[in-house]
C-alpha positions in Angstrom: 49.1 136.7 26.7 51.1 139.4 29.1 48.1 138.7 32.1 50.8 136.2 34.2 53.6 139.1 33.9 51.5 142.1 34.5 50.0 139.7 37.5 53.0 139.5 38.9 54.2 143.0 37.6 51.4 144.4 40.4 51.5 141.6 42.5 55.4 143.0 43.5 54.5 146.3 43.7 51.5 145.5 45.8 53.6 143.5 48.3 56.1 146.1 48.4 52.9 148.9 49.6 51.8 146.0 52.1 55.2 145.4 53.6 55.9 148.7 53.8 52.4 148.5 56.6 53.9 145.5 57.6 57.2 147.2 58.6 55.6 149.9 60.4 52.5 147.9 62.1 55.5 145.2 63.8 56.6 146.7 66.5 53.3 147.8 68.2 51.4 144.7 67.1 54.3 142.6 68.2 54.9 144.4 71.5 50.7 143.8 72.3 51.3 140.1 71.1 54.0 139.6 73.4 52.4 141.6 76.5 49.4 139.4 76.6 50.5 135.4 76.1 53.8 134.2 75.7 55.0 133.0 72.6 56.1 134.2 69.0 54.6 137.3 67.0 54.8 135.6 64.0 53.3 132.2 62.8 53.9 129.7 59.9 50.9 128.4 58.6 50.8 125.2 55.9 48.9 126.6 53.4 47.9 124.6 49.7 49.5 126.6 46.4 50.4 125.8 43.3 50.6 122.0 44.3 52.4 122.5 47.1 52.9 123.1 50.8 53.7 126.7 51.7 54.6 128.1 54.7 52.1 131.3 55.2 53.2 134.3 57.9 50.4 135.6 59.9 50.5 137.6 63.4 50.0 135.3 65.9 46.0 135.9 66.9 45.9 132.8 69.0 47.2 131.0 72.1 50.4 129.4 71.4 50.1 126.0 70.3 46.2 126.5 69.5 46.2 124.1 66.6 46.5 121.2 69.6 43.6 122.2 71.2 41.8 121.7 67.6 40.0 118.1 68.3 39.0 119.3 71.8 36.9 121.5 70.1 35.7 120.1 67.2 32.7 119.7 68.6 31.9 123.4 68.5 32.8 123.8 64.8 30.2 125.7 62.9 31.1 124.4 59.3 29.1 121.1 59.3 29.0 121.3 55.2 32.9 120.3 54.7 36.2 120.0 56.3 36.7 123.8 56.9 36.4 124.7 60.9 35.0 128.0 62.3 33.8 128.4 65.5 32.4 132.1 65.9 33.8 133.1 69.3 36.8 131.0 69.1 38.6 130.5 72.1 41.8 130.1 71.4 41.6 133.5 70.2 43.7 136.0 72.7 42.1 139.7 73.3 44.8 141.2 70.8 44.3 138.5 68.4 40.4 139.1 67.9 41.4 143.4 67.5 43.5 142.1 64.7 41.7 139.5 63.2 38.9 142.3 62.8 40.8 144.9 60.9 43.0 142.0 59.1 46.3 143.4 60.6 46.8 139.8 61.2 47.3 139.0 57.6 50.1 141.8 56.9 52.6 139.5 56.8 51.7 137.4 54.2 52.4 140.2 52.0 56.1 138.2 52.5 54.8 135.9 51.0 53.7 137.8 48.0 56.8 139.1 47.1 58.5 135.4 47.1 55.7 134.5 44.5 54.2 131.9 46.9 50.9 133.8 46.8 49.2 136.2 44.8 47.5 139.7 45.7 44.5 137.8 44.5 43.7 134.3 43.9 41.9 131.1 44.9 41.9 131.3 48.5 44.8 129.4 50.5 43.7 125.9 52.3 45.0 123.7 54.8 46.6 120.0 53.3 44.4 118.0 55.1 41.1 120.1 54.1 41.9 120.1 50.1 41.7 116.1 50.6 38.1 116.8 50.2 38.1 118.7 47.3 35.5 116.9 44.4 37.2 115.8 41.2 36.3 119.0 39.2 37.6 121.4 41.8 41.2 119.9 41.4 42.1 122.6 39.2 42.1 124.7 42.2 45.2 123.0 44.1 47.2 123.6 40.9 47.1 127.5 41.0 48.7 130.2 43.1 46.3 131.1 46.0 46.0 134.3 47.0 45.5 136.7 50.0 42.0 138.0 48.7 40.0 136.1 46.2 36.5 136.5 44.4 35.0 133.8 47.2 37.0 136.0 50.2 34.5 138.8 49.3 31.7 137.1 48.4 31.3 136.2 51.9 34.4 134.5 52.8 33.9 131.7 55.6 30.4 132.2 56.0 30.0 130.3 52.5 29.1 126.6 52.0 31.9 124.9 51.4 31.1 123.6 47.8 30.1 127.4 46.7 33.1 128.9 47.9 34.9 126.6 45.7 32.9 127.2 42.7 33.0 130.6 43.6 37.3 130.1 43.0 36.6 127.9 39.8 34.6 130.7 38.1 38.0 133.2 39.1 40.2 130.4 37.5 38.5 130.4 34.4 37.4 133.8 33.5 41.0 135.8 35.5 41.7 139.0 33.9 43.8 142.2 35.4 40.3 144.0 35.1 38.6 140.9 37.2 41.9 141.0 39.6 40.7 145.2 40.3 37.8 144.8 40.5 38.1 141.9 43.8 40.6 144.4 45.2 38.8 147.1 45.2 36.2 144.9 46.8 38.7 144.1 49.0 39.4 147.7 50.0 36.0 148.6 50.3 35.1 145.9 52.7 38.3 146.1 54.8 37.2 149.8 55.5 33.7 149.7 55.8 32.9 146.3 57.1 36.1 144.7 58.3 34.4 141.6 59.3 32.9 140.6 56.2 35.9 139.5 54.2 
């Protein structure tokens, strides 16, 4: 019964710790962002949640314009099993944007988004439109709730999962979601950011 408001109780506060790293990681991260390729420090990514568009904030990581260069290199895309793409040693990837990528500096900004209530500290994970098209019929359920910046299928092996798994992986956080469940990811989350960065 008090779950949603003590969700968003913490997810407020958490956004608040996170933008507080945010505030302090911008200039340095933007200063390396803008010594190595031109182009913005910040980027707007379209991003599925709660039945609607969204426009997520990341650190730019990669060449401006890189989603262009996408269909060039679908050919190299590792994730045969669904519409997700992933190509290991991207490269559109700049030298700065692989550093951050690793330690998920990258992500501090979505911790904006957060505090607007367009995501949550932890929830299904975020997709692109055009790859929640392929969603199956029972997964729909998914679209309809507020992603988040770590979910139980972000460390349970994130983009190294098979596309249907990952999304059962999301169902099973949808229907059994509990403040105890929602620690227990971040703590995960913690855990893996500090001792294997690359993992979630």
């Amino acid at each position: 019964m008090y779950y949603p408001f003590v969700k968003r109780i913490v997810d407020i506060i958490g956004s608040l710790v996170g933008l507080f790293f945010f505030t302090l990681s911008f200039p340095f991260v933007g200063l390396l962002i803008k010594f190595e390729t031109r182009g913005s420090i910040l980027v707007k990514l379209e991003r599925v949640s709660e039945g609607r568009v969204v426009q997520v904030y990341k650190f730019r990581s990669m060449v401006q314009g890189a989603h262009t260069l996408k269909p060039s290199l679908q050919h190299l895309n590792e994730r045969g099993d669904g519409p997700f793409f992933k190509i290991k040693d991207d490269p559109r990837l700049t030298r700065i944007g692989k550093l951050i990528r690793k330690f998920r500096i990258d992500e501090f900004p979505q911790f904006i988004n957060v505090f607007k209530g367009e995501l949550s500290l932890v929830g299904p994970r975020p997709h692109e439109p055009n790859e929640v098209q392929s969603y199956p019929s029972e997964f729909q359920p998914l679209l309809e709730a507020r992603a988040g910046i770590t979910g139980l299928s972000q460390v349970s092996g994130a983009s190294s999962l098979p596309f249907l798994k990952e999304l059962e992986l999301d169902q099973y956080y949808l229907l059994h979601q509990s403040f105890w469940l929602d620690l227990k990811i971040m703590a995960k989350t913690i855990g893996i950011l500090f001792f294997d960065p690359t993992a979630v």
